[in-house]
C-alpha angles and dihedrals in degrees: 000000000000116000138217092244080056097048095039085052095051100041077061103038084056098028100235109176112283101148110099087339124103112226114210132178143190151184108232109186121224123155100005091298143097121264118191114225121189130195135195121196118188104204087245113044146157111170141045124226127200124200130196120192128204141242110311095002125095131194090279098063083068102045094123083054091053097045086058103053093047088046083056089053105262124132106232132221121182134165140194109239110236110283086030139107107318099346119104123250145093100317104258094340128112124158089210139017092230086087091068091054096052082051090054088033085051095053098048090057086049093052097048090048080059101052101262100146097182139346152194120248137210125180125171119196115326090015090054097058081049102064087029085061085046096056092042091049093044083225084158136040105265095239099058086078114061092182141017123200118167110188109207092327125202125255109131119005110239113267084041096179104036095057078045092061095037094047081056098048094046107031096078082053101029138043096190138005127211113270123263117225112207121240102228111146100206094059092040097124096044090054091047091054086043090053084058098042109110086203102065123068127254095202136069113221112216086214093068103045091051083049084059102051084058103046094048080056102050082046093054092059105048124108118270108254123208101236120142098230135168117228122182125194141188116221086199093061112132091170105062126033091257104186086046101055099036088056098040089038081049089061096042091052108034093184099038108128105225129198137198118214112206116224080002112147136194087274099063092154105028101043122048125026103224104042077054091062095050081046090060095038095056090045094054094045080056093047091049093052089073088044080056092040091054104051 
């Protein structure tokens, strides 16, 4: 069971918003197992906000990410996928992406049974295919979500058919590989705090990334949707197969405004400074289009 003296710790060790802000957290069960769900409160505040965090990583990696938006007067929810951060499951390994989607599935149940109408969301990566998935499978009523944004979401990793070959050759001989940290310059002291991190994985499962082949599969078929949503994209990415998924996410969403992002890495709110700030400042013009919408 984890404690008050824990959370209090690690809402510290990461520096997760604590000053004028009430930190809450929560066990939300999905799958027989436990999901953490954290919320921020500002004192003031308008508008939810809902983050989603990628593969490997857990709500703590974008702490800076949350601070800003609190300081910016959102109230904050973020949970740990299963087999992440605080939430229960097999460490890194999932034998389909469907479970992603129940977790998500699971929070926004638990958010409603608390009160919470409607929200933005946010997902980068991994959590960004995931609420993409959500929108293009309707597995919530469209006006739960204000606004979308997806930061250099996942579809296909970069070098797509080369993993493809390799996870054939190794999988009848391995069950997992040692991860892989990317080389970008500009996010160098964020990978080297990530490769310390006790939190994050330091293997890669060849279940999940078969799990991924099929799932990019099931996305890619599914029928284009009319949301308004805001994807931003990195063209330095060496993790995701950029110039694939802008142009098929393109496709899957018609009016989705999509930016590209120069120098921008996979790592658009945790590496350089400035790209960051362009990061925030796209995010809160999106924000602001559903204030507009609503007077």
């Amino acid at each position: 069971m984890i404690t008050e003296q824990y959370m209090r710790k690690y809402a510290e060790s990461y520096g997760m918003p604590t000053e004028d802000t009430v930190h809450d957290w929560f066990e939300v069960s999905y799958n027989h197992k436990k999901l953490m769900v954290q919320m921020f409160t500002p004192h003031s505040w308008k508008n939810n906000v809902l983050f989603i965090h990628g593969f490997f990583d857990h709500s703590g990696t974008h702490a800076e990410t949350i601070q800003f938006l609190v300081k910016k007067g959102f109230r904050v929810t973020v949970f740990d996928l299963p087999g992440h951060g605080l939430s229960g499951g097999a460490r890194f390994q999932i034998d389909h992406f469907k479970h992603y989607q129940g977790s998500l599935l699971a929070v926004l149940d638990w958010l409603q049974d608390n009160g919470v109408t409607s929200t933005h969301a946010v997902g980068h990566s991994t959590g960004g295919a995931i609420l993409a998935e959500n929108l293009l499978t309707r597995k919530r009523e469209k006006h739960f979500f204000d606004e979308v944004c997806l930061i250099a979401p996942l579809l296909r990793s970069n070098q797509w058919w080369v993993s493809k070959i390799f996870t054939s050759l190794l999988s009848p001989f391995f069950d997992k590989i040692p991860r892989k940290f990317p080389r970008e310059p500009s996010a160098k002291l964020f990978i080297k705090e990530v490769r310390k991190d006790p939190l994050q994985g330091q293997f890669l499962h060849l279940t999940w990334v078969e799990a991924m082949f099929q799932w990019e599969e099931e996305l890619s078929n599914q029928i284009p949707v009319e949301d308004n949503i805001l994807i931003l994209q990195g063209v330095n990415d060496s993790t995701v197969d950029w110039k694939h998924n802008m142009e098929e996410y393109g496709r899957l969403f018609p009016k989705a405004r999509r930016i590209m992002i120069d120098n921008g890495t996979h790592y658009l709110l945790n590496g350089n400074l400035a790209r960051k700030k362009i990061v925030y400042y796209l995010l809160l013009k999106q924000f602001s289009k559903h204030n507009e919408s609503m007077k």
